[in-house]
N, C-alpha and C positions, 0 to 999 in steps of 0.2 A: 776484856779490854775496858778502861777507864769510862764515863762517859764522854767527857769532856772530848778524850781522846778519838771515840764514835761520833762525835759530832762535829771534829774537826774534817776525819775525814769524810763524809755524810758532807758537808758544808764544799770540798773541793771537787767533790762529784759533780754536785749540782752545778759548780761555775763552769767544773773544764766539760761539762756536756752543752751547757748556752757557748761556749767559746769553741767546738768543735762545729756544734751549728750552724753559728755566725760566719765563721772562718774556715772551716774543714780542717779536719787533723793533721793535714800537712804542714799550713800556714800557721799553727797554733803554736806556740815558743812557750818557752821559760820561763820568760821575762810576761808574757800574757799573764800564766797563772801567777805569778808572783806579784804584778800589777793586781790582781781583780782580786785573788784571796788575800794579804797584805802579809803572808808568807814567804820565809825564806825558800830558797831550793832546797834547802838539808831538810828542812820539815817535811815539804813535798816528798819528796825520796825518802822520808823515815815511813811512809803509808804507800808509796808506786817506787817498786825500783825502778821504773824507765816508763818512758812516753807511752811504751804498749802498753805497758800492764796498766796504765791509767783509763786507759782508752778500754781494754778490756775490760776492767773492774768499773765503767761508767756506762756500759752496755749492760753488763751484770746486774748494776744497780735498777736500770733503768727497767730490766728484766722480770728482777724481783720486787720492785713497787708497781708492777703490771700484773702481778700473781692474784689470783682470789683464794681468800681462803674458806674451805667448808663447803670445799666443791662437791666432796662425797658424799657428806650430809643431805646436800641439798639436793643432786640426786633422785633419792631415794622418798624425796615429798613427789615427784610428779603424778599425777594421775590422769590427764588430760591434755591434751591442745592447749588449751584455757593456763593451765598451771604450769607447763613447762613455759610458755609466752611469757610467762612472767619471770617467773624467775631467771630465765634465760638473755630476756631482754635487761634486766635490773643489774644482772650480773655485768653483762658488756658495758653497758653506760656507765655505769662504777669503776668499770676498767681501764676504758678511755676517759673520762675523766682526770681518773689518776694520773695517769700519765701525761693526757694535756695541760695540767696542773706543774706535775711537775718539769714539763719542757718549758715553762713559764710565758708560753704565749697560745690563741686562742688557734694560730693554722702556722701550720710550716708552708713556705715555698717547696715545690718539685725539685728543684736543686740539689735545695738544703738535705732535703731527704734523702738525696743520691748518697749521703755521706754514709746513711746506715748502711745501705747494701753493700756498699766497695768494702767496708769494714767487716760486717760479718762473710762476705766471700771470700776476704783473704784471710779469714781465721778459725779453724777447726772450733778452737774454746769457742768463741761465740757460736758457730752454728751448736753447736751439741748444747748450747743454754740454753738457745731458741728451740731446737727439737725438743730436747725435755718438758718445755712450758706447752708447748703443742701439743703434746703426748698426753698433758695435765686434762687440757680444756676437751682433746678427745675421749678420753676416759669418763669425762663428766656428762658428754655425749651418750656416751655407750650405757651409761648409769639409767641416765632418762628415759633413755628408748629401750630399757630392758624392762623400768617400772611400769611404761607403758604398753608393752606387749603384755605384764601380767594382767594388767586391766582392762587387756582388748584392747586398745586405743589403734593399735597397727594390725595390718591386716596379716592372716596366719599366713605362716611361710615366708615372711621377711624376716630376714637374719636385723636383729636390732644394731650390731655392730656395723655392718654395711651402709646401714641408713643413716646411721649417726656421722662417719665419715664423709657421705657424700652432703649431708646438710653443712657439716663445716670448710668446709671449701667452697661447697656455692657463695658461704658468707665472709669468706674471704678480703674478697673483693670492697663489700660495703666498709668493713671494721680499717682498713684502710685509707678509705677514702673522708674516714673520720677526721684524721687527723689533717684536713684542710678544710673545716669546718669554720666559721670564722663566728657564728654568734650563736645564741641558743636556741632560737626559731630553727635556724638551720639541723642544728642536732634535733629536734622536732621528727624534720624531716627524714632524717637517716631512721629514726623510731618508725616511720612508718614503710621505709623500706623493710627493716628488720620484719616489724611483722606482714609484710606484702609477701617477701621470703618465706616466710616461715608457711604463710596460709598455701601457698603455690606449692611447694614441697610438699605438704600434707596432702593434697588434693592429684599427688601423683606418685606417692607412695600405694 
């Protein structure tokens, strides 16, 4: 594809995702995107054949500028508490960032954010994105806590898969509550949940 053409569409992602936000997918028209990108319909519809697949391909996008890459690589450095802390922690902030970047604002309202769930509940394609990116960041889990049972770090007899899994869902909960962060003091903060988490898991493994 062109680039010009990649950046067109890239350019209407990023509006109809602030305009799905603002307004919710329901309320969002035609005439919106046509106002904000300064785009015809037929342009629109030459990149989305229909409101879904807009809505889906702006979940997708948002999916894949959340992705890390050289999750495997990285890995395969840990050797310590100390080392995985870091990388693990550098990784998430990187991640949400990106993202909070590209939502284009510093917190979402609760609301607003209801809009994700209703969307990925009523749509197979999005749930199986979001499984797969999960499956990613678990993997990368599983990678850590395999390089660290070779250098002793976990205690014998713990399956590293087991443990990797239940550390990513305890953090859950935090990497969520990111995304109503409103200044960087505050993101601060969540860093030191992360690693509160991280030391309290270790110490009950």
């Amino acid at each position: 594809m062109p680039k010009a053409s990649l950046t067109t569409r890239v350019d209407i992602l990023k509006i109809a995702l602030q305009l799905f936000l603002k307004k919710g997918y329901k309320d969002v028209s035609y005439q919106d995107l046509i106002k904000e990108t300064g785009l015809s319909k037929g342009a629109i519809y030459h990149h989305f054949k229909s409101k879904e697949d807009l809505l889906i391909s702006t979940f997708e996008f948002l999916l894949e500028s959340s992705r890390q890459q050289g999750l495997e690589k990285q890995g395969h450095i840990i050797q310590d508490k100390e080392s995985f802390r870091e990388v693990f922690i550098g990784i998430k902030m990187e991640q949400i960032k990106g993202i909070k970047k590209l939502l284009g604002s510093k917190s979402i309202k609760f609301n607003k954010l209801l809009f994700f769930f209703e969307a990925i509940n009523e749509n197979e394609r999005l749930k199986n994105s979001i499984m797969e990116l999960l499956k990613e960041e678990m993997k990368f889990l599983e990678k850590c806590f395999i390089s660290l049972k070779k250098h002793n770090k976990i205690p014998k007899g713990k399956d590293p898969v087991v443990i990797a899994e239940s550390l990513f869902w305890m953090l859950q909960g935090a990497e969520m509550l990111m995304f109503f962060v409103k200044d960087n003091d505050s993101e601060k903060d969540f860093i030191k949940i992360y690693n509160k988490t991280i030391d309290d898991f270790f110490k009950i493994i």
